[in-house]
N, C-alpha and C positions, 0 to 999 in steps of 0.2 A: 232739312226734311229728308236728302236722299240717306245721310248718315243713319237716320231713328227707320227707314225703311228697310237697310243693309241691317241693322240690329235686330228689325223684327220679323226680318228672315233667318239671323242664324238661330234664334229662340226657335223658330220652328223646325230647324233642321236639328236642334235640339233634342225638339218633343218629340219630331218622327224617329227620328234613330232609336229613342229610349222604347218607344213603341213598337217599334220593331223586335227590341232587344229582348222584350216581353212576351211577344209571339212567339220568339227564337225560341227561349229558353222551354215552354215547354216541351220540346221536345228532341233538342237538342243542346247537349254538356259544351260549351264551351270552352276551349283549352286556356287555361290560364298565360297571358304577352306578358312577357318581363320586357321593358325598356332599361338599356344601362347607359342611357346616352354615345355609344359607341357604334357611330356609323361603319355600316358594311366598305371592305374598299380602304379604311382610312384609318387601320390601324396605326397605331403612334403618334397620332395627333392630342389627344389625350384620354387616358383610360383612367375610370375611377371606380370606387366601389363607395355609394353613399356620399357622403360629404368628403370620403378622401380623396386624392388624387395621388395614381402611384408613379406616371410616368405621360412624358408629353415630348412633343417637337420642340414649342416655343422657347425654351432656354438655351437646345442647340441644334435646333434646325433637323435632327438626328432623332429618333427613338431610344430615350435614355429615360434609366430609371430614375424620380427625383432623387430619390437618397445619394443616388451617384452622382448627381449634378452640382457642382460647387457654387453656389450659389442662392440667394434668399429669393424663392419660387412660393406663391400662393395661389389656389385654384380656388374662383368659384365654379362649383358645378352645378350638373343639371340639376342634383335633388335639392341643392342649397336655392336654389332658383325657383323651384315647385315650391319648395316650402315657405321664404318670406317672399315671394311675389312680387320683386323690386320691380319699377314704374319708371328709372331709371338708369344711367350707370352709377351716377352718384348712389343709388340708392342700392344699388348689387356691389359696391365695392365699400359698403358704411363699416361693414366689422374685417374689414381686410389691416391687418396691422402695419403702419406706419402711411397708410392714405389715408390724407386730412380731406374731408368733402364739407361740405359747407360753407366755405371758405367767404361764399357773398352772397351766405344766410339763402330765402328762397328767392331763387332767378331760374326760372326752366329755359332759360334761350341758350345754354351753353351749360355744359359739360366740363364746368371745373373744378380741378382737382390739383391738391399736392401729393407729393411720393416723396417721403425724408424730408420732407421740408422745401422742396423744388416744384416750381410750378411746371407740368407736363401737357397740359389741355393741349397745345398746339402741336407736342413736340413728340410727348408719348403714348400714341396711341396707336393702335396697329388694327388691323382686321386680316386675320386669316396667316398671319406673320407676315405681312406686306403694309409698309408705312400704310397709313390713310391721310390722303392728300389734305392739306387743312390752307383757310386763309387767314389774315387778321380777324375777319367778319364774319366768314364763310366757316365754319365747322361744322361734319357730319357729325349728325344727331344720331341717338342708339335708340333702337327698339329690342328692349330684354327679351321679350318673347321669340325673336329670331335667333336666338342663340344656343348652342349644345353647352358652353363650358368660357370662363373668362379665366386667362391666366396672368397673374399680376409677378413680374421679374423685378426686383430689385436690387439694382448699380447696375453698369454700366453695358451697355451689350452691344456697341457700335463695334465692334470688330465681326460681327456677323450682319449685324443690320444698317451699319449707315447712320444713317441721320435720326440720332434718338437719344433721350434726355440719359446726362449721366446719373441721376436717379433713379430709373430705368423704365420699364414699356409696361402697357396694359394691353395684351392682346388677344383681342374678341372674336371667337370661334362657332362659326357659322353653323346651324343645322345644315345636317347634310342627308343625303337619302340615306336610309334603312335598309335592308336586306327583309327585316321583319313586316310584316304590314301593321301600321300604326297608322290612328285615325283619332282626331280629337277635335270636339266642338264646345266652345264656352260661349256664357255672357256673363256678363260683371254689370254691378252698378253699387254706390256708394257714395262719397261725400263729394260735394259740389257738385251733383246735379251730376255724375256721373254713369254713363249707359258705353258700353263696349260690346264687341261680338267680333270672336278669334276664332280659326280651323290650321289645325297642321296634320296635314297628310302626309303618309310616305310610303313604303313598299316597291317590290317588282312590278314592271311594267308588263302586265298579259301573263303574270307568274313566273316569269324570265328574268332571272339574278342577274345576266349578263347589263341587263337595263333596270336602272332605278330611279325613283324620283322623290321628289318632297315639294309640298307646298305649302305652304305658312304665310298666314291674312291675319289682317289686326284694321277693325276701324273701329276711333272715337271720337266720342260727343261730349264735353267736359268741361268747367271751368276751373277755377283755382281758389285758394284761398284771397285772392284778390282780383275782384269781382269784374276788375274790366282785362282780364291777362284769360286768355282760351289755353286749354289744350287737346286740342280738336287734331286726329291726325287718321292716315289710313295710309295701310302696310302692305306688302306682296314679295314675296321672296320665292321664286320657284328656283328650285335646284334639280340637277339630274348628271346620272353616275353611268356609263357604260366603263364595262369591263371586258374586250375584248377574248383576253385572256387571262392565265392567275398572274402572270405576271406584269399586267398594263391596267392603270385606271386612270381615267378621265373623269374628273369632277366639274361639272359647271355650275357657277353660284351666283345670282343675281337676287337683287334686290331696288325696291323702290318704294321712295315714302315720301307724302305730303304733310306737312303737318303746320299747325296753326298756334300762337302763343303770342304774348304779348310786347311790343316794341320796346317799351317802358314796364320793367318790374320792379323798380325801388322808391322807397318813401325817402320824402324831403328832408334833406339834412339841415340844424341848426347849424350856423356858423357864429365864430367870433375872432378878432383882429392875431395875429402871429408876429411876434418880434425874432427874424429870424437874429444869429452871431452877429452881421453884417448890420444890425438895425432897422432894416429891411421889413415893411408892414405886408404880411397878407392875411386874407380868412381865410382859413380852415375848422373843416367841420369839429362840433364838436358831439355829437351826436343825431341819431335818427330820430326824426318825430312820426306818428302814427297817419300821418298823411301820406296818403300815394300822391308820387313825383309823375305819374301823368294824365292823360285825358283820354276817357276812353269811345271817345268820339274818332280821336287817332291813335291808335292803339294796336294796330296787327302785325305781328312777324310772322309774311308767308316762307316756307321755307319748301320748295323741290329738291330730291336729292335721288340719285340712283347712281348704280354701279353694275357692272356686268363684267367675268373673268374666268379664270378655270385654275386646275391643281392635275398638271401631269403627274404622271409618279409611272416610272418604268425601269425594273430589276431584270439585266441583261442573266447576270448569274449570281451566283452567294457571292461575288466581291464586289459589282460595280452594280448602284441604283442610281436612274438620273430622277432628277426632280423641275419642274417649272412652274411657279404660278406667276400670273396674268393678271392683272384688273385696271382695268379703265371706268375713271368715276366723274360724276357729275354734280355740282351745284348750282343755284340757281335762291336767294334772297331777296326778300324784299321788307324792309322795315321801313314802322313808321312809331314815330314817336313823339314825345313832347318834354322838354329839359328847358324848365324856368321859362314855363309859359308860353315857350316858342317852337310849334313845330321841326320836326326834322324828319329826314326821310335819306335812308341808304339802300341801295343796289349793290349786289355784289354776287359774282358767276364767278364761280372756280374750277377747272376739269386736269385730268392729270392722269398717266400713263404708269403704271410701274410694274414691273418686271422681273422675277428673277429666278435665276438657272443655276444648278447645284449636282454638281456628282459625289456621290459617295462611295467612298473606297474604306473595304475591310478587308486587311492585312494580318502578316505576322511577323515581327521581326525577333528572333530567339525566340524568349520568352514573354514576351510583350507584345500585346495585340492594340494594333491602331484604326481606330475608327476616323479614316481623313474626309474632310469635305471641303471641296473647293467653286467657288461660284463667282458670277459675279452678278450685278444688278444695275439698272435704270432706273431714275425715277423724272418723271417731269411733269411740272406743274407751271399752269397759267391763269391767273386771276386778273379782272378786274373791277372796281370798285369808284360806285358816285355817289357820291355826299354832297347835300345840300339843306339851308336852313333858313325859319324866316317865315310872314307871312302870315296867313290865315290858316289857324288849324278847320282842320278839314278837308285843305287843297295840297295837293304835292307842290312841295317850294322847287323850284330850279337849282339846277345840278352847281354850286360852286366849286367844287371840285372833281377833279377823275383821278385814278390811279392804277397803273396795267405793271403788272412783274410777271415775269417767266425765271424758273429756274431748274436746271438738268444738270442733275448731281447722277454718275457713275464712278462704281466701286466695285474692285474685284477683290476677294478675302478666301483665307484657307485656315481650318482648324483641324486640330488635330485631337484626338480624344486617345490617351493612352492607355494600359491596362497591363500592371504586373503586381499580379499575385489579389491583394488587397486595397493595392496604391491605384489610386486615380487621378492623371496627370494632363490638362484643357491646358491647350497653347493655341492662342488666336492671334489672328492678323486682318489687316484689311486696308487699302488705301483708296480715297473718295478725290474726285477731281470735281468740283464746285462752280458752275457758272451762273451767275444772277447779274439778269439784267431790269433795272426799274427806272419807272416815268412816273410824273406826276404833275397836274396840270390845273391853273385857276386860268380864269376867263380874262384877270387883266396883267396876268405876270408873266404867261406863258408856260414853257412847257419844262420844267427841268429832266436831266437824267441822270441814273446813277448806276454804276457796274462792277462787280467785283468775279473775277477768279481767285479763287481757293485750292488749297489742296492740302490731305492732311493724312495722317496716319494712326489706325488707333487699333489698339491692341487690347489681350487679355492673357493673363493665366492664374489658375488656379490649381489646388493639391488637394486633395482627401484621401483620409485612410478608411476602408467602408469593412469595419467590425464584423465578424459573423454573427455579432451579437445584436446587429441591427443599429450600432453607433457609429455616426459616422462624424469626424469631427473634421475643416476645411479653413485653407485662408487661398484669399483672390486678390488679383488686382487685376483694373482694367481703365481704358480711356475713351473716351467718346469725344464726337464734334459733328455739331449738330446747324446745319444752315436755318436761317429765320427766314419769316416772311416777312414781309414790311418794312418800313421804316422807322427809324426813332425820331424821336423829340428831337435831337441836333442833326438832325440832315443827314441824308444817307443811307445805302441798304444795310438794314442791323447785321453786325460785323458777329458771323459764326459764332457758339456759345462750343466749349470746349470745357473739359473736366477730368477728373481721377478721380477714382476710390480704392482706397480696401479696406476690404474684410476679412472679420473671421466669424466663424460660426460652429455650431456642430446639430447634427440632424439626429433623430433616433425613432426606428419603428419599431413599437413592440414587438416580439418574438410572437405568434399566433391569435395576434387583435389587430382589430383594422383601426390601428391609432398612430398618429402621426404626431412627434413634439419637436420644436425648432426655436435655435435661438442664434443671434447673429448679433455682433458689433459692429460698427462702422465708420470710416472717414471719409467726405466728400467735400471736394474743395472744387469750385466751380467760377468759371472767367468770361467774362460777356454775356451773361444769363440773359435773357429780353423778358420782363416782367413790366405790368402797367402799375402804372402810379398815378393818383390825380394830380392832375399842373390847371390851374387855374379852374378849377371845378372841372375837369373831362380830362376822364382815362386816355392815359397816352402810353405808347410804347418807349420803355429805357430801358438800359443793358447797365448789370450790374454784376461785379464779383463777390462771393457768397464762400463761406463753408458752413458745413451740415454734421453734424458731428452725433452720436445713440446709440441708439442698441435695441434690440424686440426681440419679442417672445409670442410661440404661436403653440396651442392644442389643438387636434381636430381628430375627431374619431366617429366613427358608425358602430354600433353597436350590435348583437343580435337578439340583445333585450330590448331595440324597438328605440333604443335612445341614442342619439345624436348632439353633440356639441361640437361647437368652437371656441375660443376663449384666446384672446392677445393683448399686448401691452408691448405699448413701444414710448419710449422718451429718445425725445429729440430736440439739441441745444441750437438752431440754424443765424448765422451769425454775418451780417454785414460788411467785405472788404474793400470793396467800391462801390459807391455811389455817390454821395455828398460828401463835404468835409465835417458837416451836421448828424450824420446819421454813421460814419466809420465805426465797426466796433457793436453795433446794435444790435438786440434781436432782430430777428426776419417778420414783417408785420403777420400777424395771425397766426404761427406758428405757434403750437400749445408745446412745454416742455413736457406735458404726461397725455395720452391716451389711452382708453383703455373699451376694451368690449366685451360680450359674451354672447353665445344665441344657444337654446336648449331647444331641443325638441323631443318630445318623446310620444311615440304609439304604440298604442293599449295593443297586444298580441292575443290576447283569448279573452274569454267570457264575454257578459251583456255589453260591453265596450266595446269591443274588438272593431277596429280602425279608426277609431275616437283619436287622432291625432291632434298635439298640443303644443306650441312654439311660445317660446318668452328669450326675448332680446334686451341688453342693457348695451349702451352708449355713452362712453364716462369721454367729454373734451375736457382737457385743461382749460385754464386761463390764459391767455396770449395777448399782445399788444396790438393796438385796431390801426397804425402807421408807421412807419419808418421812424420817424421820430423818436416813437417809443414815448409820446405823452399820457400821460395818466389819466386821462380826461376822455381818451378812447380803448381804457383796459376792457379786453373783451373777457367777462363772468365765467368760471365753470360753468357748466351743465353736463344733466344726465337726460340722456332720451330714450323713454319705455318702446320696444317693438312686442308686438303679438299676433297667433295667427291661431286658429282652432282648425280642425276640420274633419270630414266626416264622409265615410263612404257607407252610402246608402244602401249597397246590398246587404249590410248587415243587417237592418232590419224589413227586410224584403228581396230575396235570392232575383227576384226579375228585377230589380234597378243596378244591378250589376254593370260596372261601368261609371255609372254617375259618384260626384263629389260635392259635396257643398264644404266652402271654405271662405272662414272670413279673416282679415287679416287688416292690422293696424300698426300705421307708425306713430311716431308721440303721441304713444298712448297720452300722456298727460298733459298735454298740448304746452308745451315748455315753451315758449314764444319769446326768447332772449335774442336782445343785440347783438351784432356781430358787425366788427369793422375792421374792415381790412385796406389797406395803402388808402389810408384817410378817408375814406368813404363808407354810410354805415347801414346795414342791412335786418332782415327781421327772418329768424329762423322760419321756417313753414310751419303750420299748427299742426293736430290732428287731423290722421285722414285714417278713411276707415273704408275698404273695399269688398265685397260679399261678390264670390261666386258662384257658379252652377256650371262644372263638366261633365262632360259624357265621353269616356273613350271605349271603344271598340276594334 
């Protein structure tokens, strides 16, 4: 009830503002707000034009232009964001080339995703270029709407960041205040019963540039294609920017969200009998049936989550910038669930510290200019986590297990960005000191524990020749090493995942068009991966050695005929070197050797159409193997998945609704509902969803 009251309050702050806007206009011209997602204060973090992006921090901490950047960089931006209206991250990263999503068909409780063929959920994710603290259980959820800009890095980037997948990061770029005054009010409502109502504010505080703010709200009322799974949530992000002077900003970025989903989202697997080499009997599945696997009598995953930090940034003179950001985050979990009949029920609170400080130095030496930055960073994280099963659904079963880790990883790095003539020459370093301490405790075995220190070294470099022709062609290598959380299946805190790549690629921007083409090869060989796999019906943590082996291709351009695309294809062969002596050798489960995407967008510039804007998505997976195994019995089918969005600004046929938007927007369009199974376990894509809104900005 309080949700459908919050909703049918912002409808009315809706209708008043629009009413307003209508009194306004007679008699006063309103100046035309350009938004370009380009927060006041925070040049360099990323700037784009349309669906392009021309230059960003997140590849090297630095303000660098992509083209110069040696390395495979993909930006969603704000207009790619306005325009297919993703609901998720999964669903803002679907046409980013070489991220497999879908991976375990529809589950909204987690955020999983491949990069090359490498599983990243825990390990690659960033917010604001600052890891985002993650647990086994505990993963911070994304609210799309909170966002200016998602930048997707791929291989390896731990000689700047530390602990992050050598496939590389997804890092999620916060709204920040405006310089401009910007005001917006929505509601939504659509398929399952779905009712929303959103506002992002932002501008001078008292008209005073020196102070800025932003504020971004999101509550919903919702359910899913599977009827006993919510996704009920509500959001608040305020941020605010003083600028003492041109040379000092302080950003602080906070954020907080509840949200509600389901304990259990997968249908009953069939099984049948397995003769492993060894003679060895087990089931394993051999497909999903169309039954949901649980009861929605016990059925909620609450989740709390907040975070609060800031983003120094202070230029003594034209050679020395310092840099700090800050965030301290929170979770807090509670599922319940039901797996073969029998309740279950986990708890799990995760919070975590991270830190990191950066000087940048521009130099000259002859004729070579170095852009150096040297930093170093904290990170610490502490989880615990109770599982328990049994009993009467309906009633919380008792705690049979607990589990508590701590771990404080510091690393100091320096890179070096060179520059002569044409040639562009990235030499990275970084060394991480590791401590991880874990416990874990049943009621009649006691309490075991397990500790590891680490320490390791990982590096990068990369060359580009940057054409005045706008080509710029590049080869990298780089190494990462990445601490886990948890434990595995044979005892123990999961032993560091380490890795290498190279590449090569070449970039090229058209001479006088906002278009951007990209194409990259690559090799990644990868050593104590931690990936789940079913052991005896339930997901459990193992580490495995892997190589990734491809190559992608990326188009993207904004147009000033009002048209917009993207377009990529990546194949990638990901290939089993340790795990079983069964599986040596094997494809990587659910890895498709082809995908492929495209999104179009185009609006109508003059005549009786004029703002008539019109979006069409295509989504080509390959075929892939639904286990390790690589049995035939879980080949997961191509598909194609239709996306669509229309919409329509309403001044054009009436100068006082100036502001307002109606837009409606669909994914599988053609409700494509195929299996999908991945490390032995099998899933059902999500159907058709279709969402209709109504903006107003002013």
């Amino acid at each position: 009830m309080r949700i459908r009251i919050v909703l049918l309050a912002a409808s009315s702050i809706l209708a008043v503002s629009a009413a307003s806007a209508q009194q306004n206009t007679s008699t006063t011209t309103l100046d035309e707000i350009v938004i370009d997602g380009q927060a006041a204060g925070q040049r360099g973090v990323v700037t784009t034009d349309g669906y392009v992006a021309t230059s960003g921090r997140s590849a090297t901490k630095t303000d660098t232009p992509l083209l110069e950047t040696p390395m495979s960089i993909s930006t969603v931006t704000q207009a790619q964001l306005d325009d297919r209206r993703p609901q998720s991250l999964l669903e803002a990263l679907a046409f980013t080339p070489g991220a497999r999503v879908g991976t375990y068909g529809f589950d909204p409780r987690y955020d999983a995703f491949t990069i090359r063929g490498i599983d990243v959920t825990n390990t690659g994710v960033f917010r604001d270029g600052l890891r985002q603290i993650n647990s086994p259980n505990g993963l911070f959820r994304l609210e799309p709407y909170g966002l200016e800009a998602i930048s997707i890095l791929r291989g390896p980037t731990a000689s700047l960041y530390g602990a992050s997948s050598s496939a590389g990061i997804v890092d999620l770029i916060s709204k920040r205040p405006t310089a401009t005054p910007f005001r917006e009010v929505e509601v939504q409502t659509g398929s399952f019963g779905r009712l929303q109502g959103s506002f992002d504010l932002s501008g001078p505080v008292n008209g005073d540039e020196r102070f800025l703010y932003r504020l971004t709200g999101l509550v919903r009322d919702a359910d899913t294609v599977i009827g006993a799974v919510k996704d009920n949530r509500v959001f608040i992000a305020p941020a605010f920017t003083w600028r003492p002077t041109e040379a000092t900003t302080l950003t602080f970025l906070s954020e907080y969200m509840n949200s509600t989903t389901g304990g259990t989202a997968a249908y009953i697997n069939a099984y049948a009998p397995y003769v492993d080499r060894n003679g060895v009997v087990t089931s394993k599945s051999i497909g999903a049936t169309r039954v949901f696997g649980g009861d929605g009598r016990y059925n909620a995953f609450r989740q709390d989550q907040w975070r609060i930090g800031y983003e120094l940034d202070h230029r003594f003179n034209e050679t020395f910038t310092l840099r700090q950001r800050l965030r301290y985050s929170q979770l807090s979990n509670n599922q319940q669930y039901v797996f073969a009949g029998s309740p279950g029920l986990t708890r799990e609170e995760n919070s975590g510290l991270v830190v990191d400080t950066s000087l940048e130095t521009r130099l000259r030496t002859g004729e070579i200019d170095h852009k150096l930055l040297t930093g170093v960073d904290v990170t610490y994280l502490t989880y615990q986590s109770r599982e328990g099963y049994g009993g009467t659904i309906g009633v919380d079963p008792d705690f049979a297990s607990r589990v508590r880790q701590t771990q404080t990883m510091t690393g100091i790095y320096a890179q070096d960005q060179l520059s002569w003539r044409n040639w562009r020459l990235t030499l990275g370093g970084r060394y991480d000191w590791l401590s991880s301490r874990f416990a874990r405790g049943f009621p009649a075995a006691g309490v075991t524990d397990y500790a590891r220190e680490d320490g390791k070294f990982s590096g990068r470099a990369a060359l580009s020749y940057v054409a005045d022709s706008g080509l710029a062609p590049y080869i990298s290598y780089g190494t990462s090493f990445t601490p886990n959380p948890g434990a595995v299946l044979s005892g123990g805190v999961a032993v560091p995942t380490t890795g290498e790549q190279v590449e090569a690629g070449v970039k090229y921007d058209l001479p006088g068009r906002n278009m951007s083409l990209r194409a990259a090869v690559f090799s990644i060989r990868q050593e104590n991966a931690v990936v789940y796999e079913v052991v005896q019906g339930i997901n459990r943590q193992v580490q495995l050695d892997l190589r990734s082996q491809g190559f992608e291709l990326e188009g993207i351009a904004s147009l000033a005929n009002g048209l917009s695309f993207q377009a990529s294809y990546s194949y990638n062969d990901a290939r089993i070197l340790k795990l079983t002596p069964e599986t040596v050798g094997n494809r990587l489960s659910s890895v498709p050797y082809h995908m492929a995407s495209a999104w179009l967008n185009y609006t109508v510039q003059d005549g009786p159409a004029r703002g008539l804007g019109l979006g069409l998505g295509v989504r080509y997976v390959g075929s892939s193997l639904g286990d390790n195994l690589n049995r035939p019995v879980l080949d997961n089918k191509p598909r194609t998945l239709i996306d669509a969005s229309i919409r329509y600004d309403l001044e054009n046929l009436n100068p006082q609704w100036r502001g307002l938007r109606l837009q409606v927007n669909a994914t599988n369009l053609l409700n494509e509902m195929r299996q999908t199974c991945t490390v032995g376990f099998c899933y059902f894509d999500e159907g058709r969803k279709v969402i209709a809104s109504l903006r107003y900005r002013w």
